[in-house]
N, CA and C atoms of all chains as a GROMACS GRO file, in nm:
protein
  582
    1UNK      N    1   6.456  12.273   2.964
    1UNK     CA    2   6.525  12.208   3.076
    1UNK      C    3   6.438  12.100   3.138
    2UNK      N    4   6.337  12.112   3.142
    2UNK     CA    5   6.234  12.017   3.159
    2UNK      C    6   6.271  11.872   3.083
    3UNK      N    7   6.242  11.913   2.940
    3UNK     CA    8   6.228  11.777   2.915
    3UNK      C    9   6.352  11.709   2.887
    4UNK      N   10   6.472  11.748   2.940
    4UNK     CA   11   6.599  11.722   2.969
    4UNK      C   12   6.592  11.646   3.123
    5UNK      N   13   6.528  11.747   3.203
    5UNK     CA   14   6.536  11.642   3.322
    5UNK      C   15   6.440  11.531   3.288
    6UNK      N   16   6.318  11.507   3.245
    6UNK     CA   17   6.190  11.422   3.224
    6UNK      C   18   6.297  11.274   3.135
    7UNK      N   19   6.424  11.305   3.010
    7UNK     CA   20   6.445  11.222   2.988
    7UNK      C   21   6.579  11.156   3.093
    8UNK      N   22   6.612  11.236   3.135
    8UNK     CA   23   6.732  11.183   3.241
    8UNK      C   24   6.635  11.120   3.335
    9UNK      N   25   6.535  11.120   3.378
    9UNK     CA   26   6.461  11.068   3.499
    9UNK      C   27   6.339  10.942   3.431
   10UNK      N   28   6.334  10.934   3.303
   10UNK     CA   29   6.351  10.810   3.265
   10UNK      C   30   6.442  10.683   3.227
   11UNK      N   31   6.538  10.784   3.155
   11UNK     CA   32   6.648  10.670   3.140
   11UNK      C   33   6.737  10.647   3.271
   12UNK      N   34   6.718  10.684   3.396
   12UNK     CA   35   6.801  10.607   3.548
   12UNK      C   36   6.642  10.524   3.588
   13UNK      N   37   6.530  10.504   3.547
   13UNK     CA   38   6.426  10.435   3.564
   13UNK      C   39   6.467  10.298   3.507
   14UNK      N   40   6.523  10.329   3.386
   14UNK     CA   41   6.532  10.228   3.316
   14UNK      C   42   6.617  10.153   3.300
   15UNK      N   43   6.781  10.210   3.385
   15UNK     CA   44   6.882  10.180   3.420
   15UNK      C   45   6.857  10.046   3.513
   16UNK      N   46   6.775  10.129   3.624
   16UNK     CA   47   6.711   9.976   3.737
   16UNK      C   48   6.697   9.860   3.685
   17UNK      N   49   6.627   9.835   3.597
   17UNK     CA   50   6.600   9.732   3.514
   17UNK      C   51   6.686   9.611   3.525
   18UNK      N   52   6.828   9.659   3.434
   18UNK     CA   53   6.918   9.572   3.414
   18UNK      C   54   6.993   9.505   3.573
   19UNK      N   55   6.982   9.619   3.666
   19UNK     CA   56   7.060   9.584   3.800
   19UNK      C   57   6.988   9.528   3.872
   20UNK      N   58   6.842   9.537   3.823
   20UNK     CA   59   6.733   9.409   3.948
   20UNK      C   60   6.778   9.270   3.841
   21UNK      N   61   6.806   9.282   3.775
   21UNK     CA   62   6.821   9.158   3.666
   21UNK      C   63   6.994   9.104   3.737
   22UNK      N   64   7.071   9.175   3.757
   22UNK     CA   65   7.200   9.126   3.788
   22UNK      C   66   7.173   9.067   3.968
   23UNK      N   67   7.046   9.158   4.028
   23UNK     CA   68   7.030   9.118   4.131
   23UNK      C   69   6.954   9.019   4.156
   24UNK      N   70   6.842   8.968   4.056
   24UNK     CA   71   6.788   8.793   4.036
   24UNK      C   72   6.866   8.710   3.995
   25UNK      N   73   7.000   8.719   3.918
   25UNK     CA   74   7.034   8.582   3.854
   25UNK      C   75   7.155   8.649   3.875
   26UNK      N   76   7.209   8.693   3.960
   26UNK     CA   77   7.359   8.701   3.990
   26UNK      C   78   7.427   8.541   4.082
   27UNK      N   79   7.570   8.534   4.008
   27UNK     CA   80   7.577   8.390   4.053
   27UNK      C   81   7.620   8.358   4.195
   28UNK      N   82   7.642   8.501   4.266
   28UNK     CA   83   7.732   8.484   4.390
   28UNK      C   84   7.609   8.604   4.498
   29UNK      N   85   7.680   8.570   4.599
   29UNK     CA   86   7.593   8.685   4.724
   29UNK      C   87   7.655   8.833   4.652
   30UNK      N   88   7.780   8.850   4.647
   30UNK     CA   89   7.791   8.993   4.627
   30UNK      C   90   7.796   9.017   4.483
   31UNK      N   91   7.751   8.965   4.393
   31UNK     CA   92   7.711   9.010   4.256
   31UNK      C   93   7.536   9.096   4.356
   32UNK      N   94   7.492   8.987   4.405
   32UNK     CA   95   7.306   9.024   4.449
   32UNK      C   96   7.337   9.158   4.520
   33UNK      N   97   7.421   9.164   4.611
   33UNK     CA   98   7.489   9.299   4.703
   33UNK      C   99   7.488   9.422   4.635
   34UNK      N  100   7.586   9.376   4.529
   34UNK     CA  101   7.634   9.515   4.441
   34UNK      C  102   7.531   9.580   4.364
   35UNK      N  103   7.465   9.459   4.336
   35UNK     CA  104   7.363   9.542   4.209
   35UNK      C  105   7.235   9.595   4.313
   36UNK      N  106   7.203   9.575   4.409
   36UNK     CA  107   7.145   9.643   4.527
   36UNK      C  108   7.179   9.793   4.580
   37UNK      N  109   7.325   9.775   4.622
   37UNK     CA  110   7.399   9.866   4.629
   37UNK      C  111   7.380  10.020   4.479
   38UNK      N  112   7.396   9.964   4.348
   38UNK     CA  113   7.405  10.041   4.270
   38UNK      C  114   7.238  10.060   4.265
   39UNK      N  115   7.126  10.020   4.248
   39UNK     CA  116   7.021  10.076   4.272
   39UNK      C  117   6.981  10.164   4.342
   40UNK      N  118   7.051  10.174   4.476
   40UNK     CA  119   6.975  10.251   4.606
   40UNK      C  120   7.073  10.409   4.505
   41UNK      N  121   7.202  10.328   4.470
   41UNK     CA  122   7.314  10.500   4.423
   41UNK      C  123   7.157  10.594   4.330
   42UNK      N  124   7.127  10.442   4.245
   42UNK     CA  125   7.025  10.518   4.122
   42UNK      C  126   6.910  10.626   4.174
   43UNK      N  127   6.850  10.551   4.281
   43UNK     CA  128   6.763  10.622   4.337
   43UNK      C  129   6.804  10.728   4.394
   44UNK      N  130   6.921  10.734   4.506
   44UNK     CA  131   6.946  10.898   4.523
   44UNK      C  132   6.940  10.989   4.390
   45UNK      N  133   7.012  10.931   4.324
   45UNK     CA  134   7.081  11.043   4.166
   45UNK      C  135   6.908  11.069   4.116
   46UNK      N  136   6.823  10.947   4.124
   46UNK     CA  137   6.705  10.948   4.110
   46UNK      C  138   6.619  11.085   4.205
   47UNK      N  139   6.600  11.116   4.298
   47UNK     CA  140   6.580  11.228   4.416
   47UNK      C  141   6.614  11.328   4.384
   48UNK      N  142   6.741  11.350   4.386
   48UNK     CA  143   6.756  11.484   4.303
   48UNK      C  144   6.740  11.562   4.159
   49UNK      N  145   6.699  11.444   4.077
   49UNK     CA  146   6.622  11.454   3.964
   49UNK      C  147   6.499  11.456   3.992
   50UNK      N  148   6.408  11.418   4.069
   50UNK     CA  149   6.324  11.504   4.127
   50UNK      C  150   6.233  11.598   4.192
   51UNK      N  151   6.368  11.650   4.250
   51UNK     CA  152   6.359  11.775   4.368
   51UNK      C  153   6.378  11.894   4.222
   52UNK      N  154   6.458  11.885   4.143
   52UNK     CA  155   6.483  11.954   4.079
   52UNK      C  156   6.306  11.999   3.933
   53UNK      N  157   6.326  11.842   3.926
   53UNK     CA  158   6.231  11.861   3.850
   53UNK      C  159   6.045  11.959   3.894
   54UNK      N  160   6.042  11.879   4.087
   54UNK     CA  161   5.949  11.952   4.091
   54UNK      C  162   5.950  12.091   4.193
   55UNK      N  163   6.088  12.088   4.187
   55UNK     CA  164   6.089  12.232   4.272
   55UNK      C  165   6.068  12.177   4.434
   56UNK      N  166   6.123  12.069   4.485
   56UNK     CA  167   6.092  12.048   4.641
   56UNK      C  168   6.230  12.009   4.707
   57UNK      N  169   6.323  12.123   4.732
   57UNK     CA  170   6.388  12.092   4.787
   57UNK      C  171   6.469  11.989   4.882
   58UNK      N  172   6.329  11.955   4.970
   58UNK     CA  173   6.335  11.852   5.075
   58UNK      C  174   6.328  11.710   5.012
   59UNK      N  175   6.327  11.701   4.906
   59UNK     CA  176   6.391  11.568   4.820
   59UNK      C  177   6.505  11.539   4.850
   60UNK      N  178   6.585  11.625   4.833
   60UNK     CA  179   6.746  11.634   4.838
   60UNK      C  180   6.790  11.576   4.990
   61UNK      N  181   6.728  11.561   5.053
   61UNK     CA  182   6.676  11.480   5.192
   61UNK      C  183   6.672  11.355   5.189
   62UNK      N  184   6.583  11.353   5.148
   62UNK     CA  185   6.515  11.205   5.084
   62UNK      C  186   6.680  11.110   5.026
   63UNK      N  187   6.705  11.174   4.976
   63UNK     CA  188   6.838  11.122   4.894
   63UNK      C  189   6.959  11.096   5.008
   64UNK      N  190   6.974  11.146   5.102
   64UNK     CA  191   7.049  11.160   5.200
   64UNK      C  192   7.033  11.053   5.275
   65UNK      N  193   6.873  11.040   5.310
   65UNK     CA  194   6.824  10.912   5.390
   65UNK      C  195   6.868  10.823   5.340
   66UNK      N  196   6.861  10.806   5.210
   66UNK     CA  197   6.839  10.670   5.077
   66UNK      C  198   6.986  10.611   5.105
   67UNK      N  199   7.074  10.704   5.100
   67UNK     CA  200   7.225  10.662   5.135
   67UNK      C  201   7.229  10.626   5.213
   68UNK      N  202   7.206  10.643   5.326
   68UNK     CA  203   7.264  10.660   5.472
   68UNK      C  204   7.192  10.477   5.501
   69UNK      N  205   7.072  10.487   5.463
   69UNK     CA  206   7.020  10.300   5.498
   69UNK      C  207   7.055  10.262   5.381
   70UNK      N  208   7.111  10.244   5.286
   70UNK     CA  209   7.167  10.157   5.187
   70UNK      C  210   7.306  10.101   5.221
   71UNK      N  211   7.396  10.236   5.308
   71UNK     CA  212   7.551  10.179   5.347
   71UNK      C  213   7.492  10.099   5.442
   72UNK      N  214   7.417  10.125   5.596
   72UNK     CA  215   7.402  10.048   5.675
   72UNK      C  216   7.316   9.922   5.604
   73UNK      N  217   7.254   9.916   5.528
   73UNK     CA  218   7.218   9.804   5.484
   73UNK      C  219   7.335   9.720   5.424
   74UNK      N  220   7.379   9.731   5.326
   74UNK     CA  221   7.517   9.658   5.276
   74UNK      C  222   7.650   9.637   5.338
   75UNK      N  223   7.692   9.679   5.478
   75UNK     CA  224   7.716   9.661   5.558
   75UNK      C  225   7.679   9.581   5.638
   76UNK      N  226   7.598   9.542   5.709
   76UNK     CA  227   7.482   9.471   5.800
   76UNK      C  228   7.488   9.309   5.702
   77UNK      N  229   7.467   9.340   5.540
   77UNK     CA  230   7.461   9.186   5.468
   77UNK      C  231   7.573   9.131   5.483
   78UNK      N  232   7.679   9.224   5.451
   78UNK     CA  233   7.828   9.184   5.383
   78UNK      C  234   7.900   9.103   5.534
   79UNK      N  235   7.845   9.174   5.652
   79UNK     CA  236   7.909   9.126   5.703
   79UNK      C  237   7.810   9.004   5.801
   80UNK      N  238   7.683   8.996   5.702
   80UNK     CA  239   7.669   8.806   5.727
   80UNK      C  240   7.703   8.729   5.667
   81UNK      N  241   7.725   8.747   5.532
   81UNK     CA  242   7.742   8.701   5.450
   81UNK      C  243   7.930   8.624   5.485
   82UNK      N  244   7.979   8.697   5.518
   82UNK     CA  245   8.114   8.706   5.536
   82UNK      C  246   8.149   8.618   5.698
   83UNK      N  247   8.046   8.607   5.807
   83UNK     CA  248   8.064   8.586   5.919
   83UNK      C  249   7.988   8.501   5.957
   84UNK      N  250   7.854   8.471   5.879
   84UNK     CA  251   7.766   8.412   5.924
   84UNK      C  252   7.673   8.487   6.043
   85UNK      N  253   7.682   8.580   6.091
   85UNK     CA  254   7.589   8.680   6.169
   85UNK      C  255   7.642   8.783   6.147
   86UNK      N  256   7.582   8.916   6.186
   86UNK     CA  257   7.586   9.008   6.155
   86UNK      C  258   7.618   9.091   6.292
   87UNK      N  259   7.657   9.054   6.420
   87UNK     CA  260   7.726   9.139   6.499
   87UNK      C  261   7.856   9.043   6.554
   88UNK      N  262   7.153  13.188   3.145
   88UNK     CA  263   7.156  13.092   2.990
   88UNK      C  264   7.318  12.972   2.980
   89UNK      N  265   7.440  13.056   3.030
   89UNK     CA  266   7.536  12.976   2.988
   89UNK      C  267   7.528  12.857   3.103
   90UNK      N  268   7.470  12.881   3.231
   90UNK     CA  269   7.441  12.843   3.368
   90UNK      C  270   7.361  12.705   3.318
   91UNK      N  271   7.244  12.705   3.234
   91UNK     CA  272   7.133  12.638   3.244
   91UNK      C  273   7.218  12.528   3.120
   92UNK      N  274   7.307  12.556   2.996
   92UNK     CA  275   7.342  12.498   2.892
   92UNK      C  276   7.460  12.423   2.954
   93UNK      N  277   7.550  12.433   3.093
   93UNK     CA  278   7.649  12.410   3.187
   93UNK      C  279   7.589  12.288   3.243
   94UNK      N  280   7.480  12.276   3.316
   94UNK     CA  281   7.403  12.236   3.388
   94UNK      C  282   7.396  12.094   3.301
   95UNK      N  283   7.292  12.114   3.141
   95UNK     CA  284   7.266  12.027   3.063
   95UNK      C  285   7.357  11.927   3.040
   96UNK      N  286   7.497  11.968   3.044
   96UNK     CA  287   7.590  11.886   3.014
   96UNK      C  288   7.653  11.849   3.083
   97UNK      N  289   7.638  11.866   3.235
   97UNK     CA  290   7.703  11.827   3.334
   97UNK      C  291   7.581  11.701   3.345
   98UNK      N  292   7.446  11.713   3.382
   98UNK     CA  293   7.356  11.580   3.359
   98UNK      C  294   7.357  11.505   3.248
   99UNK      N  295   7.403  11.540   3.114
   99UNK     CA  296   7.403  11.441   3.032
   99UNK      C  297   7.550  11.355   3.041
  100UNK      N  298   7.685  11.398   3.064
  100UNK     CA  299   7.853  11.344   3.161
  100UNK      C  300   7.771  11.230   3.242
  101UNK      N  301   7.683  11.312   3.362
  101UNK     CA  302   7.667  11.242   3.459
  101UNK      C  303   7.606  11.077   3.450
  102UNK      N  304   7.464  11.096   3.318
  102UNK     CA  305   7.401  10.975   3.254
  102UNK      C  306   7.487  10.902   3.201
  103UNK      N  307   7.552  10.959   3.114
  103UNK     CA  308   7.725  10.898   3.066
  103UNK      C  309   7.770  10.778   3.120
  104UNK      N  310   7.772  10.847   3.224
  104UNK     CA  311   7.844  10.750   3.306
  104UNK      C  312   7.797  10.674   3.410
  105UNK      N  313   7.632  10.646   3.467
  105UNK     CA  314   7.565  10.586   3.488
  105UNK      C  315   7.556  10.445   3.395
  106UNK      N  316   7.525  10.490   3.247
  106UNK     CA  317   7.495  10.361   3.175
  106UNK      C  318   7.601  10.313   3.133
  107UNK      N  319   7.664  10.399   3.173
  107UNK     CA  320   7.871  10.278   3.143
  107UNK      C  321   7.842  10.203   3.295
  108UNK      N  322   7.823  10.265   3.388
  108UNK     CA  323   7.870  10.157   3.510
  108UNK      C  324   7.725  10.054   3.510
  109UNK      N  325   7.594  10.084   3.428
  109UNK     CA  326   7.500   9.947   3.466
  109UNK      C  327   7.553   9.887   3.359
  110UNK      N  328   7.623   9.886   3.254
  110UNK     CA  329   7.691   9.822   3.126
  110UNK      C  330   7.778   9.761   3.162
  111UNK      N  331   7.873   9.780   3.270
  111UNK     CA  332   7.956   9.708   3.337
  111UNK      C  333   7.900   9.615   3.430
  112UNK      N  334   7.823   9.641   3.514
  112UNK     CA  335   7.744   9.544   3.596
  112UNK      C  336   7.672   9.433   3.474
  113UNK      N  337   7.652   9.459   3.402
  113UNK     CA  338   7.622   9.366   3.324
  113UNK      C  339   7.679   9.290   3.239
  114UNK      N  340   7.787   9.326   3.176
  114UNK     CA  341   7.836   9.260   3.094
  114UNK      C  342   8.009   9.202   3.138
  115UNK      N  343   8.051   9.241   3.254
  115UNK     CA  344   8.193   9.198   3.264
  115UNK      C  345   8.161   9.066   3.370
  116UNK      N  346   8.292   8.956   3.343
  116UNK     CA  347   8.282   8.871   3.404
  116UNK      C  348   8.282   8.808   3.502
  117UNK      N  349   8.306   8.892   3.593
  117UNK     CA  350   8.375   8.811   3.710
  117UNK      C  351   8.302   8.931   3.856
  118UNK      N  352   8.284   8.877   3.978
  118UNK     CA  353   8.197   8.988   4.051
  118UNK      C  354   8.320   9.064   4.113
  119UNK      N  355   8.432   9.024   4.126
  119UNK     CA  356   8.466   9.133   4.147
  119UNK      C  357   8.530   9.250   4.036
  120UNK      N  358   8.535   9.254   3.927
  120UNK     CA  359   8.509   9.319   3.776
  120UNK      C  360   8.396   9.426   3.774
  121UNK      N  361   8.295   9.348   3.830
  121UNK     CA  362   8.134   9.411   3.856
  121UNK      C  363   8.177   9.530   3.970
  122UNK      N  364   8.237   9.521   4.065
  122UNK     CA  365   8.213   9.558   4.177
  122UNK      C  366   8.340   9.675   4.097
  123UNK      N  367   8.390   9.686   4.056
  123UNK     CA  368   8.529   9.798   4.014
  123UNK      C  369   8.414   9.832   3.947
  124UNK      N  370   8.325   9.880   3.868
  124UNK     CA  371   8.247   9.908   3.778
  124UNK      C  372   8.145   9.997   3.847
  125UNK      N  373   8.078   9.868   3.939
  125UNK     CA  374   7.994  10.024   3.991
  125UNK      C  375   8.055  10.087   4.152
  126UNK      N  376   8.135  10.075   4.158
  126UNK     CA  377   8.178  10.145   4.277
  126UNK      C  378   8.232  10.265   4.263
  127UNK      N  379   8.306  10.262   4.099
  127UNK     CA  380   8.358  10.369   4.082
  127UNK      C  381   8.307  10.520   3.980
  128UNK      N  382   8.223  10.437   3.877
  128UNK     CA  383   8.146  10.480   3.772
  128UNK      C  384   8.061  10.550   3.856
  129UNK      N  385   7.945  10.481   3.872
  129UNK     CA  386   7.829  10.526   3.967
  129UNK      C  387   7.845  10.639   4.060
  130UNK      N  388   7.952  10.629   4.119
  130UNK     CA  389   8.007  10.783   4.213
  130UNK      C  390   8.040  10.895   4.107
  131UNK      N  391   8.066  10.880   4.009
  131UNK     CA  392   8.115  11.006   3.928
  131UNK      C  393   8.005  10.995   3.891
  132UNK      N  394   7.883  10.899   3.827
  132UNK     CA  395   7.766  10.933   3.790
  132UNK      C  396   7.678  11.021   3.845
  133UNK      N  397   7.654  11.012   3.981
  133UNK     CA  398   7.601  11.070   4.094
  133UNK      C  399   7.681  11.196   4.057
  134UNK      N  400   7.780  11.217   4.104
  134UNK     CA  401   7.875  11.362   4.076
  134UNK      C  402   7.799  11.428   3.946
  135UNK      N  403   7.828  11.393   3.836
  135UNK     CA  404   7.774  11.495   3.744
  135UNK      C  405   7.620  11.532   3.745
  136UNK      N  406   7.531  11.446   3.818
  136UNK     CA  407   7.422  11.492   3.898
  136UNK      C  408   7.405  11.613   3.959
  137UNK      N  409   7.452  11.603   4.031
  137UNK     CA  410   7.457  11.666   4.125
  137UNK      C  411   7.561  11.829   4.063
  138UNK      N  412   7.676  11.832   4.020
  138UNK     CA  413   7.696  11.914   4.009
  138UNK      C  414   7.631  11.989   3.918
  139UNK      N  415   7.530  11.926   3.798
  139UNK     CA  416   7.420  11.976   3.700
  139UNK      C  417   7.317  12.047   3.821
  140UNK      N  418   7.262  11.921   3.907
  140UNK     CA  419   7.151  12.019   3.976
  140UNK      C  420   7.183  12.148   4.037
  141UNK      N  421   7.315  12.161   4.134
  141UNK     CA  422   7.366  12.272   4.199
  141UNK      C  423   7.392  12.406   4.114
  142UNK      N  424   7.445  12.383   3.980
  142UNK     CA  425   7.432  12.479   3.854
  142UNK      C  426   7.283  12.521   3.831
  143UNK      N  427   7.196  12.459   3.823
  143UNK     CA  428   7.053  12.460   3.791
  143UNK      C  429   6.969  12.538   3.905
  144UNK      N  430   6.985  12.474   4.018
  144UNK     CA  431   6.924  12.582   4.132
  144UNK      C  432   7.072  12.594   4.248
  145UNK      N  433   7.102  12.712   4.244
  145UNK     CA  434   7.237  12.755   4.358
  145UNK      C  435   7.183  12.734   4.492
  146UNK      N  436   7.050  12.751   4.515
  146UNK     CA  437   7.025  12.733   4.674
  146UNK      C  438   7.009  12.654   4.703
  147UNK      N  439   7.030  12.518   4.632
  147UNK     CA  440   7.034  12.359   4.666
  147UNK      C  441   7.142  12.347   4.696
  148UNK      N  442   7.276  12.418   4.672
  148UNK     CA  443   7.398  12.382   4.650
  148UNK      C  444   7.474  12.353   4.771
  149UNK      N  445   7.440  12.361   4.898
  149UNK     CA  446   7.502  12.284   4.984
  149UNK      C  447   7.462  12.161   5.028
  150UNK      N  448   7.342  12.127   5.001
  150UNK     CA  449   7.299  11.998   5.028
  150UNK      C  450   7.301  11.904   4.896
  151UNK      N  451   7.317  11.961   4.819
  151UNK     CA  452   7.424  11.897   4.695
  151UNK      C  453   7.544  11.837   4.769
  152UNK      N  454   7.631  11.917   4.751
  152UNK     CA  455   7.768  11.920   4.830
  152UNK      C  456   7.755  11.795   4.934
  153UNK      N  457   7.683  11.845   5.022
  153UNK     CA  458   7.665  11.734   5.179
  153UNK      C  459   7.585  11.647   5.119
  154UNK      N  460   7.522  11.575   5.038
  154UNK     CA  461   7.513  11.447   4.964
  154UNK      C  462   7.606  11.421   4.878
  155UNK      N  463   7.688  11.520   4.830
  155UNK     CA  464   7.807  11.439   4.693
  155UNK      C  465   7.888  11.372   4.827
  156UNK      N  466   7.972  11.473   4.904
  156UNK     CA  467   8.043  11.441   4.994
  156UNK      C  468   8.031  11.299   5.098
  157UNK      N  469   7.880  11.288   5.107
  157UNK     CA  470   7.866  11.151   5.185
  157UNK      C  471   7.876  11.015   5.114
  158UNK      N  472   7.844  11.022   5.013
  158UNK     CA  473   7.844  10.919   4.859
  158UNK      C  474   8.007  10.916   4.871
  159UNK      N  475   8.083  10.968   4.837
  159UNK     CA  476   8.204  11.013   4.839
  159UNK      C  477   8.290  10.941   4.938
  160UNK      N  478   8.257  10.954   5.046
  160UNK     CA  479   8.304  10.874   5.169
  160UNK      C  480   8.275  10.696   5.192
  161UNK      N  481   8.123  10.725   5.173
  161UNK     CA  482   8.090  10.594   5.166
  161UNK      C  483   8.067  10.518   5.048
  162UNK      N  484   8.080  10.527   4.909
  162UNK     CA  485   8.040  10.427   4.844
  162UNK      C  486   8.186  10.361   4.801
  163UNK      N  487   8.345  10.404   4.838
  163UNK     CA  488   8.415  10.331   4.812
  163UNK      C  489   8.425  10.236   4.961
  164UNK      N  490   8.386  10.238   5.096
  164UNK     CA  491   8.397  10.198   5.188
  164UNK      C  492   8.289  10.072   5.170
  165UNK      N  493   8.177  10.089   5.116
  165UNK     CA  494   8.103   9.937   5.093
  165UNK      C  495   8.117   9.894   4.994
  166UNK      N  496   8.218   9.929   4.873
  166UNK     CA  497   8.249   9.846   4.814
  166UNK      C  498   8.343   9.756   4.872
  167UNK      N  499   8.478   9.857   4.915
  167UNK     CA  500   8.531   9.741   5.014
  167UNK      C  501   8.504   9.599   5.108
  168UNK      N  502   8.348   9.666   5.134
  168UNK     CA  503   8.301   9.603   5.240
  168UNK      C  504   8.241   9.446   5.173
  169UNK      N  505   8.194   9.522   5.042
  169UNK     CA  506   8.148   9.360   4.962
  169UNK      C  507   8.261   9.284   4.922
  170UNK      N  508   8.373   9.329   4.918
  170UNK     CA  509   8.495   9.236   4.810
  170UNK      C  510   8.538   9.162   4.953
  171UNK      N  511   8.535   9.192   5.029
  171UNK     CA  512   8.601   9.188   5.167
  171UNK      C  513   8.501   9.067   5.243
  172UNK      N  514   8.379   9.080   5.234
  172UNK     CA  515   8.262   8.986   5.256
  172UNK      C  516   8.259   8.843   5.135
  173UNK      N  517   8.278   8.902   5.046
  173UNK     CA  518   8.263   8.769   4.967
  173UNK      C  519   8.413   8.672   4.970
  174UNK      N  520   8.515   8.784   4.967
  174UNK     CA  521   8.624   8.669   4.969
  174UNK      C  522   8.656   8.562   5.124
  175UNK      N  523   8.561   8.679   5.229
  175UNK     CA  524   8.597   8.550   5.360
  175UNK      C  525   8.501   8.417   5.325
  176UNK      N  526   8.386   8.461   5.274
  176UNK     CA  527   8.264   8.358   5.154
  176UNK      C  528   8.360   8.253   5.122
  177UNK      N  529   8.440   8.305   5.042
  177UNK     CA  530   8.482   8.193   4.950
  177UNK      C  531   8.608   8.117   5.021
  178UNK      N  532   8.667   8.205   5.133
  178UNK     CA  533   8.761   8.071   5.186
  178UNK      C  534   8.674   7.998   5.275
  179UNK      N  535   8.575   8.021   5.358
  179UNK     CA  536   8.462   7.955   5.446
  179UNK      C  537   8.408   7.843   5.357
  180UNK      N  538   8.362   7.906   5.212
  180UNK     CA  539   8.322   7.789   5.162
  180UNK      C  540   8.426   7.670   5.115
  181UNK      N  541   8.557   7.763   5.106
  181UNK     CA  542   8.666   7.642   5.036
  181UNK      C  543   8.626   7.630   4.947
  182UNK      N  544   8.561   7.725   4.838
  182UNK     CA  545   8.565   7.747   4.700
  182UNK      C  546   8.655   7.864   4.650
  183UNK      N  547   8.758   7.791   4.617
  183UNK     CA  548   8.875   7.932   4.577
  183UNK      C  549   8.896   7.871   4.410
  184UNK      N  550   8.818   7.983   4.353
  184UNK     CA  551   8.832   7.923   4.215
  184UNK      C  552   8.972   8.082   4.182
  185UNK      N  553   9.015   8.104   4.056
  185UNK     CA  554   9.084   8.184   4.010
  185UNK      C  555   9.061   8.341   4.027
  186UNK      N  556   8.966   8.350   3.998
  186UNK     CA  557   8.916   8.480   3.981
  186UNK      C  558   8.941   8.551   4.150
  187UNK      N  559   8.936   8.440   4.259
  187UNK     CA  560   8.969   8.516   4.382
  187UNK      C  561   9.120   8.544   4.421
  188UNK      N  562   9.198   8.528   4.307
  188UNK     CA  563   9.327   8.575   4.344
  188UNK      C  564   9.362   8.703   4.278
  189UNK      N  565   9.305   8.782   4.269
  189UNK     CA  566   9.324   8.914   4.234
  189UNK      C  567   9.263   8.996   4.356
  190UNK      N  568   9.369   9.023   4.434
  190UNK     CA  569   9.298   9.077   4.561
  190UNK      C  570   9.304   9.270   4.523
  191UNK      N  571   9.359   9.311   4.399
  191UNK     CA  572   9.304   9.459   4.382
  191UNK      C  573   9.187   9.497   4.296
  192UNK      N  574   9.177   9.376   4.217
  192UNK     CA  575   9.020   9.420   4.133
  192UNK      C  576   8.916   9.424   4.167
  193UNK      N  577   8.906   9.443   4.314
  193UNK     CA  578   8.774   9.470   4.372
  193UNK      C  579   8.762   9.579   4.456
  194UNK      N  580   8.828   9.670   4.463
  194UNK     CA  581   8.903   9.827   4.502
  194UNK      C  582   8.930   9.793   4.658
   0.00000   0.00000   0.00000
């Protein structure tokens, strides 16, 4: 089970890759948004791959946080992006 | 044993469908195409995560739950929030090319 999680917790490492790439040369603001957006998803899914892996519950935390400032972050852009300020 | 072989294949579903939705972020044309891709993929990706880890250790399993559940709520709400941001973008800019007249392919 180990080296089941060890390869799932490389290949969402490696997933990043392509979505920092959609997030440098994306042609619009919310191509850069989304692929931001789907990184922070990676990294939670990332957290609980390894809370699991090392037995620390309070990861699964960590992952909670990761969400919680990624919506308020993409929120906060979208709607400068969209308004020209953000309140 | 059937718990731990349950588990395996609920994280390998879950990867599944991770590298379908960065495969979509990458290769379809148009951003809002992109944005149906990972808004929707990526949440079931996360899901089979998660329901692998909760199989794997049971006493994680509500804070499983209370992270699937918040993903759940919110990742179709900022997708909205981007299709919704870029298209006021594009009438502000008075760049209305084609692709912005499909006002459901961006969920």
């Amino acid at each position: 089970m180990t080296t089941l999680l060890s390869v799932v917790l490389v290949t969402m490492v490696l997933l990043m890759l392509p979505c920092g790439w959609r997030a440098w040369r994306g042609p619009t603001t919310a191509d850069r948004l989304l692929a931001i957006d789907l990184i922070a998803t990676l990294l939670a899914a990332l957290m609980v791959v390894l809370a699991l892996l090392f037995e620390q519950g309070i990861l699964v935390e960590v992952a909670l946080a990761i969400g919680a400032l990624s919506f308020i972050g993409t929120v906060a852009i979208s709607r400068y992006i969209a308004e020209g300020s953000v309140f | 044993m059937i718990l731990e072989v349950l588990s395996g294949l609920m994280f390998l579903f879950g990867l599944f469908f991770l590298v379908v939705g960065v495969v979509g972020i990458i290769r379809l044309p148009d951003a809002y195409s992109r944005l149906h891709a990972s808004g929707k993929v990526a949440t079931v990706g996360l899901f089979g995560i998660l329901i692998g880890g909760g199989l794997l250790e049971p006493e994680l399993m509500p804070q499983l739950l209370l992270l699937g559940l918040f993903f759940l709520l919110t990742a179709p709400a900022a997708s909205h929030i981007i299709a919704v941001g870029d298209q006021a973008q594009r009438e502000r800019e008075g760049m209305r090319s084609s692709s912005s007249e499909q006002p459901s392919a961006g969920d």
